[in-house]
C-alpha positions in Angstrom: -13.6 11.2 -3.2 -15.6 13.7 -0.9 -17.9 10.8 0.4 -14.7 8.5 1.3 -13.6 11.7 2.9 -16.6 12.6 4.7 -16.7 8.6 5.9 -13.4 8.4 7.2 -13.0 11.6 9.0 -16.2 11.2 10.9 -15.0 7.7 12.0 -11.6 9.4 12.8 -14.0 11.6 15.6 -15.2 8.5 17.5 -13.9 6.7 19.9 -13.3 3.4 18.2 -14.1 4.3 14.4 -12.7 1.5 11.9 -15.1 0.6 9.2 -14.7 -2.8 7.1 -13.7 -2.8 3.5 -16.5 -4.3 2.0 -18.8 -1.9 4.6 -16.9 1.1 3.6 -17.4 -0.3 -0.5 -21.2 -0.7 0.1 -21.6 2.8 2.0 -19.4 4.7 -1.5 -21.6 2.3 -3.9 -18.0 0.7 -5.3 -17.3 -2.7 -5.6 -14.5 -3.9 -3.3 -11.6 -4.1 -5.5 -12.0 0.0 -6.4 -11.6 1.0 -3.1 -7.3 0.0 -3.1 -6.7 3.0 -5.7 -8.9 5.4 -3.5 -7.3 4.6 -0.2 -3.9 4.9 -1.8 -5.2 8.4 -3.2 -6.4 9.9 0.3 -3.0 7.9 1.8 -1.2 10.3 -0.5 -2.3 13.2 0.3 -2.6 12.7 4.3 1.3 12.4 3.4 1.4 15.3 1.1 -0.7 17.1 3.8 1.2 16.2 6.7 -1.5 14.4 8.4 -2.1 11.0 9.7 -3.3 8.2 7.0 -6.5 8.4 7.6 -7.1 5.3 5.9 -6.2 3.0 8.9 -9.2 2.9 9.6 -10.4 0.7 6.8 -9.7 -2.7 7.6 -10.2 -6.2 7.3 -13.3 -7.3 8.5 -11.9 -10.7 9.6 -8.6 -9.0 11.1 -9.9 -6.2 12.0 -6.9 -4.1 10.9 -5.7 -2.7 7.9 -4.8 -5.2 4.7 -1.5 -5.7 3.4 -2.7 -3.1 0.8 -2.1 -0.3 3.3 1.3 -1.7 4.5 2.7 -1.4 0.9 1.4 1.8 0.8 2.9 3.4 3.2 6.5 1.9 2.8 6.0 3.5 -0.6 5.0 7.2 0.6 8.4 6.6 2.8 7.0 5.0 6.1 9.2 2.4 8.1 7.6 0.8 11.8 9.1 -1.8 13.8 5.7 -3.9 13.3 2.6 -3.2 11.6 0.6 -3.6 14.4 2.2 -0.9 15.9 2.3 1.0 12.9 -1.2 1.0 12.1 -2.6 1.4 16.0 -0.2 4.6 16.2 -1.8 5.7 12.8 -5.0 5.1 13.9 -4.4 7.0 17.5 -2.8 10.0 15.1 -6.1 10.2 13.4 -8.0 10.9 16.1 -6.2 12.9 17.7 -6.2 15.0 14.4 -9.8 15.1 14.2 -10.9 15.1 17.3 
């Protein structure tokens, strides 16, 4: 989880810093479909933590935003947005600000 970490906050520290899912899998060693559970896992505690969800800033390499995945996600931790496009680009500004 310290690598994911490590990926996400420097990305948070540049001026444009989203990476693409299967980018982000290849750069951890992890096929694709194991990197929902970790996402989730660093979503949580960004919540728990009072921070920003850092993981924004992993997104669909066709979309270039976040999946559904994250969406559900956060309405789970308790988040509500008037769209997700707003949602996510106000998550992603959060982030870095934070770590900046």
């Amino acid at each position: 989880m310290q690598r994911l970490d490590d990926i996400l906050e420097t990305l948070a520290s540049t001026t444009d810093g989203k990476i693409a899912y299967l980018k982000l899998a290849k750069r951890l060693g992890v096929f694709s479909a194991s990197l929902s559970p970790l996402l989730e896992e660093r979503m949580q505690r960004d919540h728990a933590a009072g921070r920003p969800l850092l993981s924004v800033l992993a997104v669909s390499s066709q979309t270039g935003e976040p999946s559904s995945g994250f969406f559900d996600a956060a309405s789970r931790l308790g988040y509500t947005w008037q769209t997700a496009q707003a949602f996510a680009t106000q998550q992603q500004q959060n982030s870095r600000q934070f770590y900046a």
